[in-house]
N, C-alpha and C positions, 0 to 999 in steps of 0.2 A: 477388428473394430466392428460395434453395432454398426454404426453407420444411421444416414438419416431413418429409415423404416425403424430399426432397435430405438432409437431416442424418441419416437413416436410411442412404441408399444412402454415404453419406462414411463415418459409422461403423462400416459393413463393409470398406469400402477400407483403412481405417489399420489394421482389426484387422489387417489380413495385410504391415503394413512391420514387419517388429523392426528395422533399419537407419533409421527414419528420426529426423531431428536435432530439425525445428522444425515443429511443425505451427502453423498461427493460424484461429481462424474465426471468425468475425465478424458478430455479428446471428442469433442461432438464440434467438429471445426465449421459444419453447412448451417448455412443459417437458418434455416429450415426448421433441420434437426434441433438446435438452441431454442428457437419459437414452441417447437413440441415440449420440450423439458419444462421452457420458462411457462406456459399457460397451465402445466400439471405445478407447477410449484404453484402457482396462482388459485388453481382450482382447491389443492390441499389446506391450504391456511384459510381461503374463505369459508373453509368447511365449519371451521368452529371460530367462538369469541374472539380465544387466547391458544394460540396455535403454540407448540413447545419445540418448535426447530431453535437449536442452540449452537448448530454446526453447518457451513453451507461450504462447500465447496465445488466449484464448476471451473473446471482449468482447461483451457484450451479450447474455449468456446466462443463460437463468432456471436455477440450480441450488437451490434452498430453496423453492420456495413451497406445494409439493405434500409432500400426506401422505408419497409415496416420494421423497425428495428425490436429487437427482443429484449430490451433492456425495460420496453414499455412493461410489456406483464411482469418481467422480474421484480421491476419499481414494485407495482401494485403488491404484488406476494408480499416483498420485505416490510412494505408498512402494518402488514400484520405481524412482524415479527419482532415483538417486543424482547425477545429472551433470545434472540438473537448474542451471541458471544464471541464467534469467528466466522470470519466473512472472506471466503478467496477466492477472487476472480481474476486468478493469473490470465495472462495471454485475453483477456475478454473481447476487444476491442472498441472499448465503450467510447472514447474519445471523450471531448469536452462533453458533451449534450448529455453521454449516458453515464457520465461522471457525476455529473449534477440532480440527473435523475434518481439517480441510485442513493447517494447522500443524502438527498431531499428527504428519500423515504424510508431511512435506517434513520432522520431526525426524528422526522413524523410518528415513529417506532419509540422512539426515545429509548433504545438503543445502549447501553453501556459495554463497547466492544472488547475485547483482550487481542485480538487477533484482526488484523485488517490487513490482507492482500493483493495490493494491483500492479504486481510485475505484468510490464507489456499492455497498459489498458490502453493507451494512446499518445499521440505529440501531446502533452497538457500543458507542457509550458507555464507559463507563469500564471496565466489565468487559471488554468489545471489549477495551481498549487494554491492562489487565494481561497476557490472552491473547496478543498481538500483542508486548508488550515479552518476557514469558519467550522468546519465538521468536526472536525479534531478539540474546540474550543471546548465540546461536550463530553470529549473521551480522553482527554489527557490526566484524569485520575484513575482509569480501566486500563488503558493499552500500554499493552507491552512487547508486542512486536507488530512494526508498521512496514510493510514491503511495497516501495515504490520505486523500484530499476526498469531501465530500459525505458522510461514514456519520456525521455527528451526536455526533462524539466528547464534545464538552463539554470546557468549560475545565480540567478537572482530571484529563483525558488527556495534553495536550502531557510534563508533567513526568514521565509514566510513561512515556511512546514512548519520552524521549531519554534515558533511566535508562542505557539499555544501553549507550548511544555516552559514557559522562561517564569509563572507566577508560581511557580507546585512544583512537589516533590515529585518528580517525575517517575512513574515504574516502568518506563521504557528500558527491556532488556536491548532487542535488536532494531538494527535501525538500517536499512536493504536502499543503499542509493546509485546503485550501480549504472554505469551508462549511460549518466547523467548532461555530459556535458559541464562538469562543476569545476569551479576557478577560485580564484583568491576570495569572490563573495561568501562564497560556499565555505569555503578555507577557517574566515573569519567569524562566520555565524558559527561552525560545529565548534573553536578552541571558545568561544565564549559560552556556551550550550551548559545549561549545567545539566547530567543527567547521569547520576548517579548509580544506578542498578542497573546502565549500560554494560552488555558482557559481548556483543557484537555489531559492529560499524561494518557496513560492505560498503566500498568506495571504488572497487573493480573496474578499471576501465574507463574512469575519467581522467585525461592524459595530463589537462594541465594543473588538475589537481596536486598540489606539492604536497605528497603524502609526510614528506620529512617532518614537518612541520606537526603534520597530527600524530605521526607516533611520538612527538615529545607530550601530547596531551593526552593520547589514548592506548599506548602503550601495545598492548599484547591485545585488548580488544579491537583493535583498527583489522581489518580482513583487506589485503589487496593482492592482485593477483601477479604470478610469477614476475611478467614484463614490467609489474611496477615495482618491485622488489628492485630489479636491478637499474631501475632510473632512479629509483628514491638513494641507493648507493652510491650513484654519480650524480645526483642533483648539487649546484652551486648554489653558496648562500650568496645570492644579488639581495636580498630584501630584508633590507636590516627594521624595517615597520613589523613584517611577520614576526620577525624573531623578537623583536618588543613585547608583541602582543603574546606569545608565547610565553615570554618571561612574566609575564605581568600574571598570569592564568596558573600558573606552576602549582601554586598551590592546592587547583579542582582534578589535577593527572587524578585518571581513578585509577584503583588497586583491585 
């Protein structure tokens, strides 16, 4: 691992590319080190007009947890970054504040994403997901894979996510909600979902999730993991509402 000195000496490197397309870095956990990266991403894109980063990836990197958080210059950089295309900040730890930050100014950007990544950014919870769907209102005819597992959304987030994709043709291939905490809300919003060019659902790990139910809508796209494999075999139909709603939908199962 660089470690914080290496993410020091990298974020003086990129401050001086205006030409470069995709940077990724991977594992810079001190927040320190995150601050040195994010002020060289800051420094590069105010170098010129129209900066041409079209790839950003920074995974496993602490931007939120400090009094001076690094999500601050990140912000600044990404609103120079109109040609931005795929955006992933697994593991970030941006929470609500650097959530809104960051959206704010991939809006500001105006921004048409294919690719948006934030396994692990924080609790966001429901307000997370209001925050997250206004943003999406702009990129639900670009994006096609949106990864949000593990931030604790809660059941009464799924129906906000998928607000934006319910007017359009949707080209969301994948859709990453792992570790959610998601229940019959959740259940109800994805069998009425229409989304068409779906080839990957991850639902991993949400317990009371009754997968049963969506592999009658999603068939071979639904992704759940071994342990749910075998509750979804022994699951009981108590809920003759779900299985309405099921039957009513039979016709959108995608192929």
């Amino acid at each position: 691992m660089l470690g914080t000195a290496g993410a020091e000496v990298v974020g003086k490197i990129i401050g001086h590319c205006p030409k470069l397309e995709y940077f990724s870095y991977l594992g810079c956990r001190t927040q320190e080190g995150t601050m040195y990266l994010a002020n060289g991403l800051k420094t590069m894109v105010k170098s010129t007009d129209r900066h041409p980063l079209r790839r950003l990836e920074l995974d496993d990197c602490n931007f939120g947890e400090e009094d001076d958080p690094a999500y601050v210059p990140l912000a600044e950089a990404l609103e120079g970054c109109s040609q931005m295309r795929h955006l992933d900040l697994t593991d970030a730890k941006l929470e609500i504040e650097g959530l809104e930050k960051v959206l704010g100014a991939l809006s500001t950007a105006e921004v048409g994403l294919t690719h948006l990544g934030l396994d692990g950014g924080g609790e966001f919870g429901e307000e997370g997901a209001k925050i997250l769907a206004k943003f999406l209102e702009t990129q639900a005819t670009t994006l096609t894979c949106l990864k949000c597992s593990f931030n604790e959304l809660g059941d009464s987030a799924v129906p906000i996510l998928l607000e934006p994709f319910g007017a359009l043709r949707c080209p969301l291939v994948e859709l990453h909600l792992e570790c959610n905490e998601l229940e019959k809300e959740s259940l109800n919003a994805l069998v009425r979902a229409n989304l068409p060019c779906l080839k990957k659902l991850n639902v991993v790990d949400n317990d009371e999730l009754p997968k049963r139910h969506l592999r009658k809508k999603y068939g071979d796209v639904l992704v759940v993991g071994d342990d749910d494999d075998e509750e979804e075999d022994e699951e009981e139909d108590n809920n003759t509402d779900i299985d309405e709603l099921i039957l009513g939908f039979k016709n959108t199962k995608l192929t």
